[in-house]
C-alpha positions as CSV (number, residue, x, y, z in Angstrom):
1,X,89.8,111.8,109.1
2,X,91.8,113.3,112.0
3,X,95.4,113.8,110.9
4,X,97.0,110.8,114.0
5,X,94.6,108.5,112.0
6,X,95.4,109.6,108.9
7,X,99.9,109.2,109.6
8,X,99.1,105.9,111.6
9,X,97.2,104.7,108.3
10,X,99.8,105.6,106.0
11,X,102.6,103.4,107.6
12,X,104.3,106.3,109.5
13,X,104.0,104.1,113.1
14,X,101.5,104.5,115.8
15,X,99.1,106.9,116.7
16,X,101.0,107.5,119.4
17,X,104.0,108.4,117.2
18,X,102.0,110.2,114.5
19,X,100.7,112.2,117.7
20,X,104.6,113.2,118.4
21,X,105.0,113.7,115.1
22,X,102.6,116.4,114.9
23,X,103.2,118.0,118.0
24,X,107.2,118.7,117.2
25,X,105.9,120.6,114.2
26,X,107.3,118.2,111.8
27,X,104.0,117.4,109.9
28,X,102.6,119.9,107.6
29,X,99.5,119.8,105.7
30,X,98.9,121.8,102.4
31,X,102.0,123.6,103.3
32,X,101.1,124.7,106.9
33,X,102.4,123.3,110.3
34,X,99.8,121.1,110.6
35,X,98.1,120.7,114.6
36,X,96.9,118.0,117.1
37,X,93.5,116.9,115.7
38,X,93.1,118.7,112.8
39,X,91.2,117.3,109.7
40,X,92.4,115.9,106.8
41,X,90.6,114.6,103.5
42,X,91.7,112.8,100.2
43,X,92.4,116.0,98.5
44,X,95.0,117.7,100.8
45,X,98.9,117.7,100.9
46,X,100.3,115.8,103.6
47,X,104.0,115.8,104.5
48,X,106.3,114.9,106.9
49,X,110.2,116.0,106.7
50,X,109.5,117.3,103.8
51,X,108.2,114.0,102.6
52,X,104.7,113.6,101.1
53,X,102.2,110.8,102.7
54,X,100.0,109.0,100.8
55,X,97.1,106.3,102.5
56,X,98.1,102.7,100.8
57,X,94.9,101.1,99.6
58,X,93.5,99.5,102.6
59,X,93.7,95.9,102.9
60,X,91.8,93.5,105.6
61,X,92.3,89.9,105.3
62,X,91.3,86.8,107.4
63,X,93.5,83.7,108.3
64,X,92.7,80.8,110.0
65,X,95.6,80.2,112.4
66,X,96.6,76.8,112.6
67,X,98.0,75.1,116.1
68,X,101.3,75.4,115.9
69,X,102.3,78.7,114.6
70,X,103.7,82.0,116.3
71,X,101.9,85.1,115.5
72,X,104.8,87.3,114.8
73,X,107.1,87.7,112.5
74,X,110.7,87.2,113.4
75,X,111.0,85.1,116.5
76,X,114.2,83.0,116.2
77,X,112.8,80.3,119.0
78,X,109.6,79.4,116.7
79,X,109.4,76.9,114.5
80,X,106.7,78.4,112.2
81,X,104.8,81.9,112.1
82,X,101.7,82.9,110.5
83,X,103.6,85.2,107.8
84,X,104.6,82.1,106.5
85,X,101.0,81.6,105.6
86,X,100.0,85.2,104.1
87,X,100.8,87.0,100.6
88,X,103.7,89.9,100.9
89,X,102.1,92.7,101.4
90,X,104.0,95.5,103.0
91,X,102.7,96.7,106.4
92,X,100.5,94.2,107.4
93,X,100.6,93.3,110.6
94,X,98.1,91.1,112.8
95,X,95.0,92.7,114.7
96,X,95.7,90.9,118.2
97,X,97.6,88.0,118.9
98,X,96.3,83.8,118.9
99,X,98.8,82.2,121.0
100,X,101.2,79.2,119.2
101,X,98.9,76.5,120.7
102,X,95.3,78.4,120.0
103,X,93.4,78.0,116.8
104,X,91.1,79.7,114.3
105,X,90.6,83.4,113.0
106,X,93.1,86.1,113.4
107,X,92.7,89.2,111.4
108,X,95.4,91.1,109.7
109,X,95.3,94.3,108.1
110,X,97.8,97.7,107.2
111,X,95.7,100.0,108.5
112,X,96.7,101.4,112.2
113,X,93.9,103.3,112.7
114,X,91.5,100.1,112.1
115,X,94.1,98.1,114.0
116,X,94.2,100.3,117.1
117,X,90.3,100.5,117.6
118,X,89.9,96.9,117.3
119,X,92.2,96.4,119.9
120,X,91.3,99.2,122.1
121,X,89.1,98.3,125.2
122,X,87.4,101.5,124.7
123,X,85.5,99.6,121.7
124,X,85.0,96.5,123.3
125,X,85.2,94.6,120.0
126,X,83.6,91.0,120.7
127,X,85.7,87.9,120.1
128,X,83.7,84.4,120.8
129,X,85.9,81.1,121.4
130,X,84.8,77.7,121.0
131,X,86.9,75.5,123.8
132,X,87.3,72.0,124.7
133,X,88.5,71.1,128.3
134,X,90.0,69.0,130.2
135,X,86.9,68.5,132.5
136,X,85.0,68.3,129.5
137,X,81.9,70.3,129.2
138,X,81.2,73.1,131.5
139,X,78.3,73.3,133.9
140,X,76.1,75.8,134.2
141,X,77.2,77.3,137.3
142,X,81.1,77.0,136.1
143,X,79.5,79.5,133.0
144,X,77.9,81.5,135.9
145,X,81.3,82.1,137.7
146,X,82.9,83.3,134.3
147,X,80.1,85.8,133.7
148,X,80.5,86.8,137.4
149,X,83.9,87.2,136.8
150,X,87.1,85.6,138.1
151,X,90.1,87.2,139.5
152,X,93.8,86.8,137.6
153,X,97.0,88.0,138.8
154,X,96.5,90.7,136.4
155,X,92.7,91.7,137.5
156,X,89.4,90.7,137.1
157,X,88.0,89.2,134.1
158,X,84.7,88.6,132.6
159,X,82.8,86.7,130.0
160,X,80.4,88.3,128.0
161,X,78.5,85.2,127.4
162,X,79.1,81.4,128.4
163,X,77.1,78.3,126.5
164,X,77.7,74.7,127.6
165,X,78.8,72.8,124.3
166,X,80.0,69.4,123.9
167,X,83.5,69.0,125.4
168,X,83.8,72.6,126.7
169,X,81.8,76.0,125.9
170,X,81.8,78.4,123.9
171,X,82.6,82.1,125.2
172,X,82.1,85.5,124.5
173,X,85.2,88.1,125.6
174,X,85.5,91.8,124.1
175,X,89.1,91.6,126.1
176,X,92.4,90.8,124.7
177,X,94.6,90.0,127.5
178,X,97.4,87.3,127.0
179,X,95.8,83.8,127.2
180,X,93.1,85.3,128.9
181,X,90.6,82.8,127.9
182,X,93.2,79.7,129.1
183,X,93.8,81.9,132.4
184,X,90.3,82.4,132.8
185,X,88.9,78.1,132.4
186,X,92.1,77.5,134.3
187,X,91.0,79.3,137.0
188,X,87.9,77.9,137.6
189,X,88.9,74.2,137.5
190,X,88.6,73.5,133.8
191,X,91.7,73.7,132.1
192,X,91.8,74.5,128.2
193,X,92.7,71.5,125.8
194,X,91.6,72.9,122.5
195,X,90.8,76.6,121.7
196,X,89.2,77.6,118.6
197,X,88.6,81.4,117.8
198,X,85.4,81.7,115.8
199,X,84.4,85.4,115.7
200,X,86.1,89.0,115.8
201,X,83.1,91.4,115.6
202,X,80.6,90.9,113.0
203,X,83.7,88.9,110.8
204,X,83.3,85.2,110.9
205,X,85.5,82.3,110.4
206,X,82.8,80.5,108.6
207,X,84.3,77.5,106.4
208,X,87.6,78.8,106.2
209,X,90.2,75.7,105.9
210,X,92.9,76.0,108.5
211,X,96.3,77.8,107.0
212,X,94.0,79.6,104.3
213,X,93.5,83.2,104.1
214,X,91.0,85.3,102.0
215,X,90.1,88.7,102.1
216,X,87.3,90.6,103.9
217,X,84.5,91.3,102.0
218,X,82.9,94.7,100.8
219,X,79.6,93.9,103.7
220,X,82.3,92.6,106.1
221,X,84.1,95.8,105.8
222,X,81.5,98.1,106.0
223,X,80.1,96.0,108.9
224,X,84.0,96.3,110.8
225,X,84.0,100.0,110.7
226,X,80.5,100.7,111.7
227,X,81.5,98.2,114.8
228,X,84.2,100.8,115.8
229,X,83.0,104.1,114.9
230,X,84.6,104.6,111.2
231,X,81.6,104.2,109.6
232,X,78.8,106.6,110.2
């Protein structure tokens, strides 16, 4: 594991900030200044200041986001957030955002690395939605425009896939721009009235109640990193 990864997996902050970190000659492995990109493994030394790092034990878990709640957690203007819904576990922090009115699975994790290269458009990690709209359910050449692509005020974007399903559609995205899916039906005439996120990768919401978590399993896991390239 490269040493960024390794800091940004520990808790230390970002990448970004491990990458700093590193660079000031403030991170030393097995005693040695330690440099950008070097290698690390479960049996070296790794401090920073002075003070050893340790990885946490890893842990992925999967919520089912209810309407209502704020994916963050301090905001003194919402009424609920989603930590209100999770076990204490120090670190974990959400992978992506739901908006307050969206629905359905959201991810959450303590690993930064894991966190970063789901999020990263580099990896293109698949999300699907299943919406309900307004106009109701979406014809074929409204599904054709989204897989064209449409233009928003912060570029073009495109569906992966589009499927007519009662009510609405359901759609494929491997974006994450804000309310891009709302901005996106919006666009095209059909305003969102319910959105429901179903998929993230190979991880499914499945039969998950809404406001219940559970962890990932061992397959699921295995399945996530192979999806972004920590898995050979």
């Amino acid at each position: 594991m490269r040493l960024q990864a390794y800091l940004a997996r520990a808790g230390v902050g970002s990448r970004r900030k491990a990458e700093d970190l590193i660079r000031q000659g403030r991170v030393r492995v097995n005693g040695a200044v330690a440099h950008l990109g070097q290698k690390v493994g479960p049996h070296d030394r790794v401090e920073v200041d002075g003070k050893p790092v340790a990885l946490p034990e890893r842990v992925v878990l999967a919520l089912h986001k209810p309407r209502g709640y704020t994916t963050t957690r301090f905001d003194p203007h919402a009424e609920r957030t989603v930590y209100e819904l999770l076990p204490h576990i120090p670190g974990l922090h959400p992978v992506g955002r739901l908006d307050r009115d969206s629905e359905g699975l959201l991810l959450f994790t303590n690993d930064g690395e894991l966190t970063f290269r789901l999020t990263h458009p580099r990896y293109g990690v698949e999300k699907v939605y299943r919406v309900w709209t307004e106009g109701g359910t979406l014809p074929e050449a409204v599904c054709r425009r989204l897989l064209e692509g449409v233009e928003l005020e912060d570029g073009l974007a495109r569906a992966l896939a589009c499927r007519p399903a009662p009510g609405g559609a359901v759609l494929v995205l491997a974006e994450g721009r804000k309310r891009e899916v709302r901005r996106m039906l919006k666009a095209v005439g059909y305003p969102v009235r319910r959105l429901l996120r179903t998929q993230v990768g190979p991880v499914r919401l499945g039969d998950l109640p809404p406001g219940r978590w559970r962890f990932l399993k061992g397959s699921e896991l295995k399945a996530l990193e192979k999806r972004v390239g920590l898995l050979g």
